[in-house]
C-alpha positions as CSV (number, residue, x, y, z in Angstrom):
1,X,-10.6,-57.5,44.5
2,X,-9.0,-60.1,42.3
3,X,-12.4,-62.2,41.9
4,X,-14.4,-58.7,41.2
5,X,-12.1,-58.4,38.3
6,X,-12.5,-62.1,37.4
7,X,-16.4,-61.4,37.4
8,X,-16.1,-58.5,35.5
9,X,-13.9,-60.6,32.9
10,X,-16.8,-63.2,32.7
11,X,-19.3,-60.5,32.2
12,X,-17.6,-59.1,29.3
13,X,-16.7,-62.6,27.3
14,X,-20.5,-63.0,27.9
15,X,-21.7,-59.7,27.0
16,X,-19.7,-60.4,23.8
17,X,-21.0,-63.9,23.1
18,X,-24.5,-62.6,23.6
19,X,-23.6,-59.8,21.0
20,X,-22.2,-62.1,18.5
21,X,-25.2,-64.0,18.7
22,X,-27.7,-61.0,18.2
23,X,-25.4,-59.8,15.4
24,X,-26.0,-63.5,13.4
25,X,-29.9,-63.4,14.1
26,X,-30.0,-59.7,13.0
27,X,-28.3,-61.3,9.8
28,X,-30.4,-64.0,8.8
29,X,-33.7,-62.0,9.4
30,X,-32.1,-59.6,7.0
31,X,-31.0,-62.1,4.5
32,X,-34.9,-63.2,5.0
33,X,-35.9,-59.6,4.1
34,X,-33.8,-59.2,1.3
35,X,-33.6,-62.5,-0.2
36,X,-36.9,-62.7,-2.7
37,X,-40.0,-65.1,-2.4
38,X,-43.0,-65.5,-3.9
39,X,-44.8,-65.9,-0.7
40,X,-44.0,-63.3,1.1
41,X,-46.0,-60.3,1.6
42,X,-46.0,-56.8,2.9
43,X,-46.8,-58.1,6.7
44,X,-44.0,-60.4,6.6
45,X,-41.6,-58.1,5.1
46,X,-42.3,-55.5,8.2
47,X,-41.7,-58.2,10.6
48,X,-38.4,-59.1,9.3
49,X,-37.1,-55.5,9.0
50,X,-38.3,-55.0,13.0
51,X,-37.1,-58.1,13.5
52,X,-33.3,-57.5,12.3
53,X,-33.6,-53.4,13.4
54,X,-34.4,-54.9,17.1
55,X,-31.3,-57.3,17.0
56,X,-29.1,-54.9,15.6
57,X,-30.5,-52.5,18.7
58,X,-30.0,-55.6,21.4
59,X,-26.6,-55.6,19.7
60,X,-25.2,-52.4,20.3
61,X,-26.5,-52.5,23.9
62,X,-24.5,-55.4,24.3
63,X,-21.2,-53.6,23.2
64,X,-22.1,-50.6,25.1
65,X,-22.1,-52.6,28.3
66,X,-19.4,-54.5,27.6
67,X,-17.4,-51.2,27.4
68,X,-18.4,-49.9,30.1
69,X,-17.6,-53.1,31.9
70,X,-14.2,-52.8,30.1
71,X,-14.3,-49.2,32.2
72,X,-14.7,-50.5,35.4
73,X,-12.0,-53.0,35.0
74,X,-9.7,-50.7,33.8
75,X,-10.8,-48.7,37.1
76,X,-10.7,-51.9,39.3
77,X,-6.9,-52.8,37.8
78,X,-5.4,-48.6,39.1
């Protein structure tokens, strides 16, 4: 029961990490979208916003395993 636990632990630091991540990608394709150049067009522009919408998505599906993880440790520990 005690390495369960530990593998739970593990999952969750790397749910996390993997979250964190997401979270900085889905910032610079924003900044990318937002920031303004010359070259850009309406293509690019799309890409970006799908681009930073699908991290942020990634993102909260990372949390949302990561509490349920959290859940079944909480479980695991009564």
């Amino acid at each position: 029961m005690k390495n369960n636990a530990e593998l739970i632990q593990k999952k969750i630091a790397d749910y996390q990490r993997f979250g964190f991540i997401l979270l900085a990608v889905s910032t610079f394709f924003y900044l990318g979208l937002v920031l303004p150049v010359e070259d850009k067009n309406f293509v690019q522009s799309i890409t970006l916003g799908i681009a930073s919408t699908t991290c942020l998505g990634f993102t909260a599906l990372m949390y949302r395993v990561v509490r349920k993880c959290k859940t079944q440790l909480q479980e695991l520990s009564e």
